[in-house]
C-alpha positions, 0 to 999 in steps of 0.5 A, a space after each residue: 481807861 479802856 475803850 468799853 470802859 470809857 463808853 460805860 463812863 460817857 452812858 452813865 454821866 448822860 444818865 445822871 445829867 437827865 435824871 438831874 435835868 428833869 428833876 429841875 424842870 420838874 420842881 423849879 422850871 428851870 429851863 435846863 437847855 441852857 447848860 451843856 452837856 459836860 455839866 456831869 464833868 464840870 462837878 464830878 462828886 455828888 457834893 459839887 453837883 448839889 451845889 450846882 442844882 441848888 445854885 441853878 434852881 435859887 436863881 431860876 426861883 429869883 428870876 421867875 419871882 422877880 418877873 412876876 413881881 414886875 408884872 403885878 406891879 405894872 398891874 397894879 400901877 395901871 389901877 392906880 392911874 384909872 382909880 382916881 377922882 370917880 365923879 359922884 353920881 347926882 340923880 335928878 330923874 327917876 328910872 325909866 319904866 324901859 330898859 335901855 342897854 347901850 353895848 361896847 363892841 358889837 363888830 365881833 361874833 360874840 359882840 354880834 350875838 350880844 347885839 341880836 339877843 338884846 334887840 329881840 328882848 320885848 323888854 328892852 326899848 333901844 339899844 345904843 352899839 357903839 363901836 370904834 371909828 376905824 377906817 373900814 370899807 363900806 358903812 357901819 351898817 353894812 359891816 354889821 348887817 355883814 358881821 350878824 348874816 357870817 354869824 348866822 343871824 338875821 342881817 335885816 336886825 341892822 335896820 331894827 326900829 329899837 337898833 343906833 349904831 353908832 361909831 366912838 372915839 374915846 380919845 375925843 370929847 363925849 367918845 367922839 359924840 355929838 352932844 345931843 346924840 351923848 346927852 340922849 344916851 346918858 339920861 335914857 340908858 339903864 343898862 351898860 354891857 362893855 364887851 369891846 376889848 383888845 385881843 391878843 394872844 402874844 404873852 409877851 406884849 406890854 400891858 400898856 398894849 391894853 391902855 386904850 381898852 382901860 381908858 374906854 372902861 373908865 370914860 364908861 364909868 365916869 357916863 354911868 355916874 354922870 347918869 340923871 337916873 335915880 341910880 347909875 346903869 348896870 355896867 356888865 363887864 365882859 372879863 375873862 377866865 383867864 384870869 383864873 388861869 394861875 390861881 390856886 385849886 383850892 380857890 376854885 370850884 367846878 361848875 354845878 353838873 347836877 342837883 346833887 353838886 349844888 348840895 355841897 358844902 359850900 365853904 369846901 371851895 371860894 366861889 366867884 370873886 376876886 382874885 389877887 394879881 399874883 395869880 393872874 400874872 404870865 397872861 397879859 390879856 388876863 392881867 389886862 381883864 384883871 386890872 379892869 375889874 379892879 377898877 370897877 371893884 374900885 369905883 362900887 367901893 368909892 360910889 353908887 355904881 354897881 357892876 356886873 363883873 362876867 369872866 366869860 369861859 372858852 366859847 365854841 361855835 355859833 348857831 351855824 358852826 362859826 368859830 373864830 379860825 384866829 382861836 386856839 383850839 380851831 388853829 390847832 384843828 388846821 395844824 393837826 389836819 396838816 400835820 396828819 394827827 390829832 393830840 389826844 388830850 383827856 380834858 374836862 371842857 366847858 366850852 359854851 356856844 357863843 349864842 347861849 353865852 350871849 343869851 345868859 349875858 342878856 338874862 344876867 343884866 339885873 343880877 345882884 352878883 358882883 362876879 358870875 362865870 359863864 362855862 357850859 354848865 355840863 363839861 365833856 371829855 375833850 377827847 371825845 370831841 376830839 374823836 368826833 373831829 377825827 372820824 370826820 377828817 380821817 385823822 387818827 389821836 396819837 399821844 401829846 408827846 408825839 403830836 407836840 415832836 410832829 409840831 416841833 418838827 414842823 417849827 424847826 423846819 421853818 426857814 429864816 425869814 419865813 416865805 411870804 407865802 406861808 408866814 400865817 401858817 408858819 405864825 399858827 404853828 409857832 404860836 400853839 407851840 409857844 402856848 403848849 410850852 407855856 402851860 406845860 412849863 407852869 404844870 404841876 401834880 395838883 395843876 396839870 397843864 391845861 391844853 384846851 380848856 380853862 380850870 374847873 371853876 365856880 359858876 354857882 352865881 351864874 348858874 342861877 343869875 341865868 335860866 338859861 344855864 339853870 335849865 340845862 343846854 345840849 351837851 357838845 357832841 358829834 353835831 356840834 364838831 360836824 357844825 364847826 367843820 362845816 363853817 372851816 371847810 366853807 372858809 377854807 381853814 382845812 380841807 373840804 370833804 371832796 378835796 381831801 378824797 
């Protein structure tokens, strides 16, 4: 074979070996770095190389139906061990004329927010915050009194003549309570909003990670049916969209933009409900949220109580701009202020400020809705956000593609073991990259992957449980985006506008 010949042959099989790799991504995810380069030289007819395809795409199909079998095996063995021997509900008191609210997790800034619209409800009597007992500095009401004044509320709600704070250990008996103090809670509280929940965003983490966070839904399950009221409290479950993430379109619906949305025929698209654990499999924090309603679908069948199932959407910043820098989509802000580009990503995003999520969670207490979906109910473009965000920090938009090599460039770049004096740098950047992967990797023509947002999903339920939401909010712009710069610059998460300069 001669020279220009020889270089025609090598051009050619590089060509056939891409176009044949893509195809396998393409239609069976099969992650195709594993075979080398020679592969068009190992089968040199086309009969051979279908074979190949065809072997290499059924065993990739076997491997992800086997994972994911295993997934929602250990989700639905979970279920099982928290579904057993509910107690029966005995009342012996009739309901209170108040309303009392006692409330999981109030250490957070959504939990914060929780905590200041129920305690400035005229409605509502007493609120019980009960926290778990960690070794922390300084007194629990200091730590929260510090948590409401970072969040941009009033610090002084901490010494509110309705407010107990109160710290739990679910491992101990009555959550660690004494009993007078646990006796006092159970025959007064009508109201139960558990919003105290594990977070990660490592997908590889066992479930079992999340047992602790089960147990305490449980024991609050098991105090709603010990209630000496007529009928147990209402137990608000906060639970997530991420439960949602993999369930097909057609079992979802977006969010009402308009009067003339909620004229449509409402058997086009399910709205909100439960969803099967085959869907909900690949995110370990959605399949965790997934158990926990299944748990409580489980105890509403088997007794008197009634949840209140609430998959919260992506919230954004607060009154005062603060927005969590550990998020996704803040973390991407810092990386992409490093990097000196912006991703222009064109999505419909229905992020909603924490302090309006917190207001309709409030307002949904007593809705007869067995699943509600919190979302902004009037979505925006996420690259106009994103221009905002770059006319603020100087930085220009260039394509996914590009913005994705620039972040694989900065990975691959990172020696190892990482420097102690940018391991959280480096851990930001491997952790977007690792879910830029994940959800481009599981894209398809109906499904495209979903960079920022959540799916477009039914918040019909919700959008009536809730004036709030009913009403109409301010749709995200320009304000909001120089709000949570303000609140990143002020905490050090990008530069500030002098230091850039």
């Amino acid at each position: 074979m001669t020279a220009p010949t020889s270089f025609c042959a090598v051009l050619i099989a590089a060509r056939i070996r891409m176009i044949l790799f893509r195809a396998l991504h393409a239609t069976a995810k099969v992650d195709t770095r594993k075979f080398p380069s020679t592969i068009v030289d190992q089968y040199r007819t086309i009969a051979s190389l279908a074979g190949f395809a065809t072997r290499a795409a059924r065993a990739c199909l076997r491997h992800q139906t086997e994972l994911c079998l295993n997934r929602c095996l250990a989700m639905t063995n979970m279920v099982k061990a928290y579904t057993s021997s509910f107690p029966k509900h005995q009342p012996s008191k009739t309901m209170p004329h108040d309303e009392v609210v006692l409330i999981t997790g109030t250490m957070g800034l959504f939990g914060s927010n929780l905590l200041a619209q129920f305690l400035q409800n005229p409605r509502i009597s007493r609120v019980y915050a009960l926290n778990y007992k960690k070794n922390r500095a300084g007194s629990l009401v200091d730590r929260q009194a510090a948590l409401l004044r970072a969040s941009g509320l009033y610090p002084n709600l901490v010494h509110h003549r309705k407010l107990t704070l109160l710290e739990a250990d679910p491992s101990e008996k009555n959550l660690g309570l004494s009993q007078e103090i646990y006796n006092q809670i159970l025959s007064s509280t009508t109201h139960i909003v558990h919003n105290s929940w594990l977070s990660t965003f490592d997908i590889d983490s066992p479930l079992s990670i999340f047992d602790g966070s089960v147990r305490m839904l449980r024991d609050l399950i098991d105090f709603a049916l010990s209630s000496p009221l007529l009928a147990p409290p209402r137990l608000l479950f906060i639970s997530s969209t991420d439960t949602l993430r993999s369930t097909p379109p057609s079992m979802l619906r977006r969010p009402p933009l308009s009067q003339s949305d909620t004229d449509k025929d409402p058997d086009e698209l399910a709205a909100e409900g439960p969803v099967n654990s085959y869907d909900v499999a690949g995110s370990v924090y959605g399949e965790s949220k997934w158990v926990g309603e299944q748990i409580l679908t489980a105890a509403a069948s088997q007794t008197t109580l009634r949840p209140i199932i609430i998959r919260m959407g992506h919230m954004c910043g607060a009154t005062n701009g603060r927005w969590r820098e550990g998020e996704r989509f803040p973390m991407m802000v810092k990386l992409s202020a490093e990097l000196g580009a912006l991703p222009s990503v064109d999505e419909d995003v229905s992020w909603i400020p924490v302090h309006l999520a917190a207001t309709a969670v409030a307002e949904m207490r007593n809705s007869f809705s067995a699943y509600l979906h919190i979302v902004h109910p009037t979505p925006v473009s996420s690259r106009s956000l994103l221009r905002c965000i770059g006319e603020e920090l100087k930085l220009p938009l260039i394509p996914l593609s590009e913005w994705i090599a620039k972040l694989q460039e900065r990975v691959y770049s990172i020696p190892y073991p990482p420097p102690s004096t940018n391991a959280g740098e480096d851990t930001t950047a491997m952790t977007i990259l690792q879910h830029i992967r994940r959800v481009t990797v599981n894209a398809t023509m109906e499904q495209p992957a979903i960079i920022f947002s959540q799916p477009t999903i039914s918040s019909d339920e919700a959008w009536f449980a809730s004036p709030t939401l009913h009403s109409g909010m301010n749709i995200l712009g320009a304000e909001d985006v120089k709000l949570w710069l303000k609140h990143w610059r002020d905490v050090g998460m990008i530069a500030s506008a002098q230091d850039a300069q």
